[in-house]
N, C-alpha and C positions, 0 to 999 in steps of 0.2 A: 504494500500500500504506500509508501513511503515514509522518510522520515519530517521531524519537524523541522520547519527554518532552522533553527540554531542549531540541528544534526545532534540534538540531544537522548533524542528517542525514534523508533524504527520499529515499524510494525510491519513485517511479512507472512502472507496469509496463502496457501496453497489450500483451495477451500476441500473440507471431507479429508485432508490430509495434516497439514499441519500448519500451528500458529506459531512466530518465534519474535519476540520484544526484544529489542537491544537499547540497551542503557550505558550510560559511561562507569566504568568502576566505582562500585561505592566501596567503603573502610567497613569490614567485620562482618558480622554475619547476618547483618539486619535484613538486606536484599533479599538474600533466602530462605529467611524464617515467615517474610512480608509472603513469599512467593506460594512458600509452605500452608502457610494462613488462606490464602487466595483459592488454590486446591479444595482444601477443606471445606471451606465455606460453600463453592461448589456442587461437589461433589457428597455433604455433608458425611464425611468420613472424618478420619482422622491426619492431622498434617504430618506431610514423612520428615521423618526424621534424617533423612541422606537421598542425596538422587546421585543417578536417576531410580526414576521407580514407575513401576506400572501397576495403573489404577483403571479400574473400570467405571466410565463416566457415560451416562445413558446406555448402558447396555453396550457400550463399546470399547473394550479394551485399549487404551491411549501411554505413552509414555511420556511423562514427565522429566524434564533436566534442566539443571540450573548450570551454564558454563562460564568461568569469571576467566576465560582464555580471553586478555587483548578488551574488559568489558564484563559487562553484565547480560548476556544472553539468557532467557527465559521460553521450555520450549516444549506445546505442545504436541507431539507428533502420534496420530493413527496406527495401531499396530496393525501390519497383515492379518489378515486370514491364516497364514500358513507357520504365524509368530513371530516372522521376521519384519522389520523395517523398510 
């Protein structure tokens, strides 16, 4: 979808497949616990405690990953059918 004017956040959407938010690096682990909370909320389960992790959300098996490589990437991805990505 794009990112914002100041290139501070970035929303890419491959629809029925996968969502992924990039942020600039944040300090410590609030990023993740926020991301964690978000899931939860959701999904009304419980927030993980390490990713990635796979959660079934509407009946649909999805994995979850927080990657702080270069950033803050946040990242819904659709599992196959078959289990794999």
């Amino acid at each position: 979808m794009g990112m914002t004017p100041d290139q501070k956040l970035g929303v890419q959407i491959k629809p029925a497949t996968e969502c992924v938010i990039t942020t600039p690096t944040q300090p410590g682990p609030a990023a993740a616990q926020q991301f964690g909370q978000a899931i939860a909320r959701a999904t009304g389960g419980r927030a993980p405690g390490r990713f990635p992790v796979a959660i079934v959300f509407n009946g649909q098996p999805f994995i979850f990953h927080h990657d702080r490589d270069g950033g803050e990437a946040f990242v819904m991805l659709k599992q196959g059918a078959s289990g794999k990505q």
